[in-house]
Wavefront OBJ file of the C-alpha trace (Angstrom):
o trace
v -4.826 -33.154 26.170
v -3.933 -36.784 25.462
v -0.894 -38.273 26.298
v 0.538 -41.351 25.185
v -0.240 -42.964 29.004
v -3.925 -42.159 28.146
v -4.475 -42.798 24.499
v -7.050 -45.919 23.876
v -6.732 -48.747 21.418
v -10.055 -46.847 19.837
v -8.321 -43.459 19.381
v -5.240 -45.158 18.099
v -7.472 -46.739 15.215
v -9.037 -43.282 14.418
v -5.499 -41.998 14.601
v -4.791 -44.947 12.155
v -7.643 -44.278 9.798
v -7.367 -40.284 9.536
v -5.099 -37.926 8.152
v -3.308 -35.893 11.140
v -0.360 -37.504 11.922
v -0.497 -37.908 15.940
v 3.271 -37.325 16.406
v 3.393 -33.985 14.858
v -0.376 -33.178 13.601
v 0.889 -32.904 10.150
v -0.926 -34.637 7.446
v -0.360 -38.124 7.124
v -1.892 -40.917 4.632
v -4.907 -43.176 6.079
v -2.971 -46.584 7.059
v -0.605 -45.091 8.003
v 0.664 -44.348 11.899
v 2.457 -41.629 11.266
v 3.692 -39.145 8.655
v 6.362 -39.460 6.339
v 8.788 -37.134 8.400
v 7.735 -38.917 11.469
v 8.502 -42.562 10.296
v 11.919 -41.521 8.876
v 12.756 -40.052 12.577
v 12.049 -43.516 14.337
v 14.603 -46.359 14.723
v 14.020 -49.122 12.150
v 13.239 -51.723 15.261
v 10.911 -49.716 16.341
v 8.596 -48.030 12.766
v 9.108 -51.903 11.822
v 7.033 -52.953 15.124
v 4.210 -50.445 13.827
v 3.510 -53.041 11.020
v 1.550 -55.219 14.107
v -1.722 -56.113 14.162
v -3.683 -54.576 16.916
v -4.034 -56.891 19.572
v -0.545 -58.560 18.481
v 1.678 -55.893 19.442
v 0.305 -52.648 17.694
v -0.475 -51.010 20.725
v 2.644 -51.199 22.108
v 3.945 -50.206 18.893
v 2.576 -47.088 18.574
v 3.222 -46.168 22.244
v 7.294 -47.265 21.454
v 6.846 -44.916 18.060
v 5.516 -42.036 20.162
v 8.216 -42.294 22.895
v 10.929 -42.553 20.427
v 9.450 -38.990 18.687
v 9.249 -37.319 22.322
v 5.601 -36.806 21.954
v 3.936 -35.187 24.675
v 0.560 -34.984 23.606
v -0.967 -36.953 21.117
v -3.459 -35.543 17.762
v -6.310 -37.441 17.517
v -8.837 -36.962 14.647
v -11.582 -34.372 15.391
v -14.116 -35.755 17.571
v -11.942 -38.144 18.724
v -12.392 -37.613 22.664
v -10.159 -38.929 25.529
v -11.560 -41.635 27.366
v -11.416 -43.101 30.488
v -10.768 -46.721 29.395
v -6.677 -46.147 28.462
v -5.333 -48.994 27.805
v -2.894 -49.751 30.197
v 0.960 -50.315 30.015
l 1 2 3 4 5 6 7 8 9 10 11 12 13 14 15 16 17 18 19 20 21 22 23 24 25 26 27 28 29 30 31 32 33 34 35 36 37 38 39 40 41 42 43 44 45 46 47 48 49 50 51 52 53 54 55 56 57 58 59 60 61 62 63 64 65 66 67 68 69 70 71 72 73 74 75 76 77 78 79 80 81 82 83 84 85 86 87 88 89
């Protein structure tokens, strides 16, 4: 299980680049961080943050997105493993 503590900046781009949307692991469009239902649950601030680059605020983004949707464990593309280099918070 991966939760949002855990999740690294790796698995959030292979979350960004695949189709499972890691909120709800319903499909989702690549580029996008979430799925349509998803992004009209989150508070504008916060789906507005998700348009970040990574390294300027993206990772913190998606963490903020996944707190706001209650998430306790997030979907990661298959073969997408948990590793022990989280990013920390």
């Amino acid at each position: 299980m991966t939760t949002i503590q855990d999740v690294t900046v790796s698995q959030m781009l292979a979350s960004l680049a695949g189709t499972v949307c890691p909120a709800c692991a319903c499909r989702k469009k690549p580029r996008m961080s979430v799925c349509g239902d998803c992004w009209r649950l989150l508070p504008t601030r916060v789906a507005e943050r998700l348009y970040l680059r990574v390294g300027h605020g993206y990772e913190l983004a998606f963490r903020d997105a996944m707190y706001a949707l209650i998430v306790k464990e997030i979907y990661l593309p298959e073969g997408t493993d948990a590793r022990p280099d989280a990013i920390q918070s």
